[in-house]
C-alpha distance (Angstrom), angle and dihedral (degrees) to the residues before:
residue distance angle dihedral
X1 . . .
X2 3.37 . .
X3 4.22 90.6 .
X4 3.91 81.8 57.2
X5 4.16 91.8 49.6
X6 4.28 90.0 48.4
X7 3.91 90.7 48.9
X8 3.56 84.7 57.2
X9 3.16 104.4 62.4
X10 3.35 95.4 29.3
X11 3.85 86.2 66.6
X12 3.96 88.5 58.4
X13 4.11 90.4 51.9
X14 3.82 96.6 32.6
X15 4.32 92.5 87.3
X16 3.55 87.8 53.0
X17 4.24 101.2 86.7
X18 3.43 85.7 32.9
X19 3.67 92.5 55.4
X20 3.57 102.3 36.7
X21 4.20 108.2 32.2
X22 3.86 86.9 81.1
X23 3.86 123.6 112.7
X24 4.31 82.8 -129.4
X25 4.18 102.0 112.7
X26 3.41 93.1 -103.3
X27 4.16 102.8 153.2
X28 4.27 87.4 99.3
X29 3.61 82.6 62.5
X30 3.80 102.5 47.2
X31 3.88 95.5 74.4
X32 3.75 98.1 53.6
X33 4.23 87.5 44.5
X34 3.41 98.5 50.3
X35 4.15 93.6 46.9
X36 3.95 83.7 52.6
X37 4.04 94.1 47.7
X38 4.19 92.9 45.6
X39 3.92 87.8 41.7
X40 3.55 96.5 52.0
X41 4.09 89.7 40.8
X42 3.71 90.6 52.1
X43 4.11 91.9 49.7
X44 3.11 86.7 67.0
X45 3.80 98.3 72.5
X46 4.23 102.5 10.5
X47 3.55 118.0 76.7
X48 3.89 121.2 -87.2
X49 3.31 87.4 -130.2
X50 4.02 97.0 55.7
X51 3.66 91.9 44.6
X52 3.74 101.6 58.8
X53 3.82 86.4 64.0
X54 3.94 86.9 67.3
X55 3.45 111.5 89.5
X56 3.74 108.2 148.6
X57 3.91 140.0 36.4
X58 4.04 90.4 -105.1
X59 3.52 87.4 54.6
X60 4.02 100.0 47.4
X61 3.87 86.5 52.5
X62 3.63 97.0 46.9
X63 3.79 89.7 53.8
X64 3.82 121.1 118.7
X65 3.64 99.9 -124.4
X66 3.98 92.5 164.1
X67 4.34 85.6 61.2
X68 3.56 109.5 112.9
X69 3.79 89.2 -152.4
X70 3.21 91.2 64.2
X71 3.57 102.1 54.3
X72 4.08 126.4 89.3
X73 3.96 110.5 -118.6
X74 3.59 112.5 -116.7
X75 3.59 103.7 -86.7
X76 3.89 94.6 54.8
X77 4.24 91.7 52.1
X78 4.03 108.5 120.6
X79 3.98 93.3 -132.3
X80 3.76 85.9 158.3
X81 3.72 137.0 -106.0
X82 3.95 102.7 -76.3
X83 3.70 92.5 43.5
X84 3.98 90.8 41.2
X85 3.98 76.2 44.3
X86 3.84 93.9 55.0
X87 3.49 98.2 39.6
X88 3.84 92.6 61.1
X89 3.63 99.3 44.3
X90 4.16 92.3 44.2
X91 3.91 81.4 50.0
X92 4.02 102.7 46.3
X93 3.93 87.5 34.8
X94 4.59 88.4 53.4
X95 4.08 92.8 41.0
């Protein structure tokens, strides 16, 4: 399960060599990739509704990760399909 949950997100940070390990000037870029990456990371486990107030770079580092009332209880967390997938069936298959 937790294989499933790290090929997850490795599929969100897997474009980024491939993207940016060209000779291409692509350092005006980096910035705006990077806030979209770490945003989409962190909506995984902060509420939807406390992320759409981020708009900016300033405002993803100022935000209080550590707040509990920010965070999604377990059941909403985006751990992806397979490991969502795996998680049922290891459930239904131990009950």
């Amino acid at each position: 399960m937790r294989l499933a949950f790290f090929l997850s997100v490795f599929k969100h940070i897997t474009p980024f060599p491939t993207e940016y390990q060209t000779d291409k000037p692509m350092l005006p870029f980096l910035c705006t990739y990077l806030f979209t990456v770490v945003k989409t990371l962190m909506g995984r486990f902060i509420k939807s509704d406390k992320m759409t107030g981020v708009a900016s770079v300033y405002q993803l580092l100022k935000f209080d990760v550590q707040a509990k009332e920010n965070h999604n209880v377990y059941d909403q967390i985006d751990a992806g399909f397979t490991t969502e997938k795996d998680i049922y069936f290891y459930f239904h298959k131990h009950s």
